[in-house]
KEDREN-701427 format. One record per atom (N, C-alpha, C, O): atom name; x, y, z; residue number from 0; residue in three letters. Coordinates in steps of 0.02 Angstrom, whole numbers, plus 32768, in hexadecimal, padded with zeros to 4 digits. Example, Ala and Ser with C-alpha at 12.3 -4.5 7.8 and 13.67 -1.06 7.14 Angstrom:
BEGIN
N  8294  7EE4  8186  0  ALA
CA  8267  7F1F  8186  0  ALA
C  8294  7F5B  8186  0  ALA
O  82C8  7F5A  81A7  0  ALA
N  8282  7F90  8162  1  SER
CA  82AC  7FCB  8165  1  SER
C  8285  8002  818A  1  SER
O  829E  8039  8192  1  SER
REM end
This chain:
BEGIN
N  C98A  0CDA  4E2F  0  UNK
CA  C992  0C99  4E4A  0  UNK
C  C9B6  0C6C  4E17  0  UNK
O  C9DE  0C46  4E31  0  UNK
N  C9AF  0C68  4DD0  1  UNK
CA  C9B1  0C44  4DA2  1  UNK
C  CA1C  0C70  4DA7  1  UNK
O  CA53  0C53  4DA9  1  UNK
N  CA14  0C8E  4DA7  2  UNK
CA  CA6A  0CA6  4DA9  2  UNK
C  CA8F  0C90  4DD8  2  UNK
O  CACA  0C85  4DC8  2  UNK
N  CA7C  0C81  4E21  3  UNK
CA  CAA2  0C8A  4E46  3  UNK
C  CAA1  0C2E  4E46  3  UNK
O  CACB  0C16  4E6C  3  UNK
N  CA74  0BF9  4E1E  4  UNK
CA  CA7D  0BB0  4E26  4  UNK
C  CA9C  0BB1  4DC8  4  UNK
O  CA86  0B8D  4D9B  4  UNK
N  CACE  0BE5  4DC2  5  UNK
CA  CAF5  0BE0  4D7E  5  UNK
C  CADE  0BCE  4D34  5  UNK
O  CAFC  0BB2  4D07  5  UNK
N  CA9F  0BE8  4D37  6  UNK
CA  CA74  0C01  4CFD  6  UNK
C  CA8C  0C24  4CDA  6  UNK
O  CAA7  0C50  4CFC  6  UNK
N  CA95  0C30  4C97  7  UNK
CA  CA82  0C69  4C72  7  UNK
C  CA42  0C95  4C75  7  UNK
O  CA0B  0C80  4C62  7  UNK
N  CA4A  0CCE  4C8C  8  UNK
CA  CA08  0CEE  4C83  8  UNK
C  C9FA  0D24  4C44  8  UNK
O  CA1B  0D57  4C3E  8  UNK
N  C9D4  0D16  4C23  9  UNK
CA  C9CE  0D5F  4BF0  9  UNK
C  C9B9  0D99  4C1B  9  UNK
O  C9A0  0D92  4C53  9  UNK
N  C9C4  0DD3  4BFE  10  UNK
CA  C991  0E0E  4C06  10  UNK
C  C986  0E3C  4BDA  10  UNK
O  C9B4  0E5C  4BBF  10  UNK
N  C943  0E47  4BCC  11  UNK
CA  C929  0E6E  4BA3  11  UNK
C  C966  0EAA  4B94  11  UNK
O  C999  0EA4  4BB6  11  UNK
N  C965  0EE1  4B66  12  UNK
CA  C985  0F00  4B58  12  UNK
C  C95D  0F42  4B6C  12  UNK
O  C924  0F4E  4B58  12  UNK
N  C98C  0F76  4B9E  13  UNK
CA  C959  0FAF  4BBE  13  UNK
C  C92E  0FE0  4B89  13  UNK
O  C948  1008  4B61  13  UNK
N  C8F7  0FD7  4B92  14  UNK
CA  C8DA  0FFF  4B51  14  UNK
C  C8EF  1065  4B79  14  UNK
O  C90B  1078  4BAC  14  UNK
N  C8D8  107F  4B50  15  UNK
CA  C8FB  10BD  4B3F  15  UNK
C  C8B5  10E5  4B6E  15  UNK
O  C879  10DD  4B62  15  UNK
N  C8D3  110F  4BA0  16  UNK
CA  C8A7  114C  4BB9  16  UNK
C  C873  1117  4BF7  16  UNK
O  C859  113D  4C20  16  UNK
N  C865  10DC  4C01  17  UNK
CA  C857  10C3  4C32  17  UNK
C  C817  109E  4C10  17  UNK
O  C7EC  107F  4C2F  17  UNK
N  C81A  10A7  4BD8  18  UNK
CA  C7DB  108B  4BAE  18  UNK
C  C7C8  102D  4BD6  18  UNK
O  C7F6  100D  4BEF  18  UNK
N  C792  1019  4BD4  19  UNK
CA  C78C  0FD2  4BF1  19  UNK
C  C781  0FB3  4BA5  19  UNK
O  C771  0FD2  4B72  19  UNK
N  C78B  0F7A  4BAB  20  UNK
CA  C783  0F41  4B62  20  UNK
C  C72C  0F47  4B43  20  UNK
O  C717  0F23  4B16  20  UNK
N  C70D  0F6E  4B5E  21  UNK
CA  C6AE  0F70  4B40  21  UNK
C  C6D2  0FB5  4B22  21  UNK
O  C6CE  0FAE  4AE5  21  UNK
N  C6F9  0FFD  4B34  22  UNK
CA  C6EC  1038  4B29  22  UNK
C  C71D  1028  4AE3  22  UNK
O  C717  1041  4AAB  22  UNK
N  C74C  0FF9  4AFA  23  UNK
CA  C796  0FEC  4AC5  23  UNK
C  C759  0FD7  4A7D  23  UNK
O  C75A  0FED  4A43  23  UNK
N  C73B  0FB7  4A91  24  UNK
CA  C708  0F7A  4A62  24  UNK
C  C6E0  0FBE  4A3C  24  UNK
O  C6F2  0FC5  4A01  24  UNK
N  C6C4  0FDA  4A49  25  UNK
CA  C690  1018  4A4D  25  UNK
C  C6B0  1044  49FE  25  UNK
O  C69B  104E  49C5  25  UNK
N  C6EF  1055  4A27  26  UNK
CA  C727  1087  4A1C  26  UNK
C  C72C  1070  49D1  26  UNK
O  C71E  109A  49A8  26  UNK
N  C73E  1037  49BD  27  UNK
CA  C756  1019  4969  27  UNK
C  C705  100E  494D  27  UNK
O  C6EF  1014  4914  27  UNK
N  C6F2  1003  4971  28  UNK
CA  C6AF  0FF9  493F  28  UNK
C  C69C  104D  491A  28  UNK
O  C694  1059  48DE  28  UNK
N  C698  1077  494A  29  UNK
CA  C696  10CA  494D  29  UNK
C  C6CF  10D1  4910  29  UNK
O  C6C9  1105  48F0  29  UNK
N  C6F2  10B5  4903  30  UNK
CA  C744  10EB  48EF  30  UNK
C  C733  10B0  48AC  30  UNK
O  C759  10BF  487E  30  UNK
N  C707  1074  4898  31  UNK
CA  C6F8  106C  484B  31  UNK
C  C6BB  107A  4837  31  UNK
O  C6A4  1059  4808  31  UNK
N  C692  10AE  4857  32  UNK
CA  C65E  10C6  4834  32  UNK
C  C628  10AA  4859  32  UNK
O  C5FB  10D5  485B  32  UNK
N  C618  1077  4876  33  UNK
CA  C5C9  1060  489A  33  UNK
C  C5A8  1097  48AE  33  UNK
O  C5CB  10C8  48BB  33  UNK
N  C577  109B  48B2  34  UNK
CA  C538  10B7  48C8  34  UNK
C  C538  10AF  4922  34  UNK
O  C562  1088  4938  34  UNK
N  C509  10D5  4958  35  UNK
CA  C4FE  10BC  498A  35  UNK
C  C4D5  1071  4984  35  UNK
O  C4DD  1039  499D  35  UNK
N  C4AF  1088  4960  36  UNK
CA  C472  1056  4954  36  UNK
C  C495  1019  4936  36  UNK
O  C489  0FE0  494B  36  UNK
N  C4C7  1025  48FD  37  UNK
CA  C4F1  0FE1  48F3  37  UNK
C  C50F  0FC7  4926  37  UNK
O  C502  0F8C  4931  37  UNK
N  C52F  0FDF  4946  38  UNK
CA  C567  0FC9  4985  38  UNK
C  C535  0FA4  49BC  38  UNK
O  C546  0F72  49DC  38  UNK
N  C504  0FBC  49C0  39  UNK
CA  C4CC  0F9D  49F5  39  UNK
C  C4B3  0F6D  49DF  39  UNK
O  C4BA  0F3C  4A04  39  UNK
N  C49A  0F65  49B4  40  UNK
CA  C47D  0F25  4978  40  UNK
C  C4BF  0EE7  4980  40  UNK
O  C4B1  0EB0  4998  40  UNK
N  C508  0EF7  496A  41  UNK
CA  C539  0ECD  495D  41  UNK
C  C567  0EC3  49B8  41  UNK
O  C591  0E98  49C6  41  UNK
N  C553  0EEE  49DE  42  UNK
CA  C566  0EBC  4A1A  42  UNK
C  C51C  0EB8  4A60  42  UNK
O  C523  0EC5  4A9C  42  UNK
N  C4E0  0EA5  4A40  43  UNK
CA  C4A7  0EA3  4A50  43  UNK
C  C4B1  0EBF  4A8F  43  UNK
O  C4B8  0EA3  4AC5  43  UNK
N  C4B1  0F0F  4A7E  44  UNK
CA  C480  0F35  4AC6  44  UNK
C  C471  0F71  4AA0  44  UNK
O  C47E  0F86  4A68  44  UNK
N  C449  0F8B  4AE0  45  UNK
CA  C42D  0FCA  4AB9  45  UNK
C  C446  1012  4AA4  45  UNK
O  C479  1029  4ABE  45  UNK
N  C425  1033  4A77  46  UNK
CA  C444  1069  4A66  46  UNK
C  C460  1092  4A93  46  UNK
O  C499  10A8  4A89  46  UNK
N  C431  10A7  4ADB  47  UNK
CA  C446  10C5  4AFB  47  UNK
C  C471  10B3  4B3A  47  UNK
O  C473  10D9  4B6B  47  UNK
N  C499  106C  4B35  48  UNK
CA  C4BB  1043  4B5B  48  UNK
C  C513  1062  4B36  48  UNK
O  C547  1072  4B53  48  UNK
N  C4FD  1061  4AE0  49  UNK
CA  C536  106D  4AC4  49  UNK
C  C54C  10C4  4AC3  49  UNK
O  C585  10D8  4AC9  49  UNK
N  C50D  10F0  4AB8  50  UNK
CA  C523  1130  4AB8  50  UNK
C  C54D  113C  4B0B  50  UNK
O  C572  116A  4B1D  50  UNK
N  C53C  1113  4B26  51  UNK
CA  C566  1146  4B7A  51  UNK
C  C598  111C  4B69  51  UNK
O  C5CE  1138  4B71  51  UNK
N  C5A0  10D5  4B51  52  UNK
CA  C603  10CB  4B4B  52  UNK
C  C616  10F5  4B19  52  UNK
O  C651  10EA  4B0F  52  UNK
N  C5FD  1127  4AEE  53  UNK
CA  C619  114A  4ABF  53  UNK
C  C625  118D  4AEA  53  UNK
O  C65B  11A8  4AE3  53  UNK
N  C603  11A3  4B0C  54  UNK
CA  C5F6  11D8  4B30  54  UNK
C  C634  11CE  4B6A  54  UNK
O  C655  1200  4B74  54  UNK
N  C644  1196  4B8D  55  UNK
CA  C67E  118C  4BA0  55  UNK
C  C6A9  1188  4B92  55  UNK
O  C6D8  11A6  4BAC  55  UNK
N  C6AF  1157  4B53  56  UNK
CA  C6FF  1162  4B22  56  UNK
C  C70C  11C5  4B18  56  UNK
O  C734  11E9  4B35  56  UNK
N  C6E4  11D3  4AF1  57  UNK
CA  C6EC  120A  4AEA  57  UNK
C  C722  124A  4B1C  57  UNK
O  C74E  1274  4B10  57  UNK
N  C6FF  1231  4B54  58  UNK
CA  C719  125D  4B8B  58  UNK
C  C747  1238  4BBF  58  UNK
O  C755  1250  4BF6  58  UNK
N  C75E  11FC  4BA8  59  UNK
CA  C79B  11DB  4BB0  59  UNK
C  C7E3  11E8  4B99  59  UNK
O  C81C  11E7  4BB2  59  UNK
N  C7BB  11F8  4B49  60  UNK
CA  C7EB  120D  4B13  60  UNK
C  C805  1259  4B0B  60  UNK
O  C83A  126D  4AF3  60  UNK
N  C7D0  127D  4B27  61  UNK
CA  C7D4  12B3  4B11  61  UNK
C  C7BB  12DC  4AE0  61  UNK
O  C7CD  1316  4ADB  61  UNK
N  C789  12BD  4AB2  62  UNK
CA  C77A  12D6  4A6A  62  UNK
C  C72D  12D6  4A79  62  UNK
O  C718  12BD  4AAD  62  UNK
N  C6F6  12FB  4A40  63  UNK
CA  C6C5  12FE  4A3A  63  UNK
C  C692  12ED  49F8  63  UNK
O  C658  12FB  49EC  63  UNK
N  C6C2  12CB  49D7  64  UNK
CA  C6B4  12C3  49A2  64  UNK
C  C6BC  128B  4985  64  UNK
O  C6F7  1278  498A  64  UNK
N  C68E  125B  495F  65  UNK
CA  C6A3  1204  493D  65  UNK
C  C6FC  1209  4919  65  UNK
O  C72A  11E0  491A  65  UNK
N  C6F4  1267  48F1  66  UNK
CA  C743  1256  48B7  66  UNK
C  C772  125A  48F5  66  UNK
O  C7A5  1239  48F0  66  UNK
N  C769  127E  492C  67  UNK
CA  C7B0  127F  494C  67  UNK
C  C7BE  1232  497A  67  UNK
O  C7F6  1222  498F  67  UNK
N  C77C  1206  4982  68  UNK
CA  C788  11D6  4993  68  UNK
C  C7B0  1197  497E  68  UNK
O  C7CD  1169  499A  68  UNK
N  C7A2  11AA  4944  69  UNK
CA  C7A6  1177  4925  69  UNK
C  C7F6  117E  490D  69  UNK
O  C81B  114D  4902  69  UNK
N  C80F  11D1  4906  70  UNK
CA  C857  11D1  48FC  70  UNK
C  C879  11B1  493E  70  UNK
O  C8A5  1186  493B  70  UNK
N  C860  11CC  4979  71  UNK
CA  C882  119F  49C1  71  UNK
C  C88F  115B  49C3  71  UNK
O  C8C0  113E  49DB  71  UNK
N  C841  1139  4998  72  UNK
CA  C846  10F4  499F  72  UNK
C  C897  10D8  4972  72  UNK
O  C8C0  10B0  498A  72  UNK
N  C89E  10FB  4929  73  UNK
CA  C8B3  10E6  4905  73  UNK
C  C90E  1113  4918  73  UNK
O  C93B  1117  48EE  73  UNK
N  C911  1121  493D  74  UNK
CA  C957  1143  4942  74  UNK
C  C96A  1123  497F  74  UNK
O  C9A1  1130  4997  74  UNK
N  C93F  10F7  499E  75  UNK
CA  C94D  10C2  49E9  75  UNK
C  C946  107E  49CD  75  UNK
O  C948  1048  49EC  75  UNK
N  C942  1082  49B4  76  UNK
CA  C946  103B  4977  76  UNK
C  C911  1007  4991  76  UNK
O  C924  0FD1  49A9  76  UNK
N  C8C5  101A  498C  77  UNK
CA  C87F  0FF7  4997  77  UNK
C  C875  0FDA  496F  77  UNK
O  C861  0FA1  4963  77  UNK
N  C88D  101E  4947  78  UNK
CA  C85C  0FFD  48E2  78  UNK
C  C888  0FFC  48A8  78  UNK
O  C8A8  1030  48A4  78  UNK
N  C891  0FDB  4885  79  UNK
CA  C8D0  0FEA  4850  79  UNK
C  C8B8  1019  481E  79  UNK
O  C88B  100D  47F5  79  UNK
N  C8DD  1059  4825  80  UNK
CA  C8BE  1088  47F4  80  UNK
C  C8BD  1087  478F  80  UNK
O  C8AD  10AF  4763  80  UNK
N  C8DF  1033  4792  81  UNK
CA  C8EA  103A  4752  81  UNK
C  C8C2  0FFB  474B  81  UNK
O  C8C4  0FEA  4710  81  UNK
N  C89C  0FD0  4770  82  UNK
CA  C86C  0FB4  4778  82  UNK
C  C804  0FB4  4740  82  UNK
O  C7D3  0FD8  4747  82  UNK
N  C812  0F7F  4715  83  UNK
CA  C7C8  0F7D  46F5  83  UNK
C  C798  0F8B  4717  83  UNK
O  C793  0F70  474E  83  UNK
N  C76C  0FB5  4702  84  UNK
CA  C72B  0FC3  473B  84  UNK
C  C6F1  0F6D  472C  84  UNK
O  C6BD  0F65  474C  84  UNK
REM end
């Protein structure tokens, strides 16, 4: 609506494999080391709220593992791999 009364509209930039902005969110926290239990603590829900968006990224991505995640995150440009932890 905002386009067609000659708005500028932004739009997000398509995240990679169909990921949504919680799995995208999930995904960088995973790929600098957090914990489940950290990631749940730092976007207040529970552990087992965060293991199934990991359990989804995962099989979004393709990988089974935090190191191969975290290379996806960082070769789709999530996380800056030359980035201070």
């Amino acid at each position: 609506m905002l386009a067609t009364a000659g708005h500028r509209v932004r739009r997000r930039p398509a995240l990679p494999c169909g990921l949504t902005p919680r799995e995208a969110e999930i995904l960088v926290l995973l790929a600098r080391g957090l914990s489940n239990k950290q990631m749940a603590d730092q976007l207040s829900m529970s552990v087992h709220t965060v293991r199934s968006h990991v359990e989804h990224v995962y099989a979004k991505i393709g990988v089974s593992a935090r190191g191969a995640a975290a290379m996806f995150a960082m070769r789709h440009g999530l996380v800056d791999s030359h980035a201070d932890s």
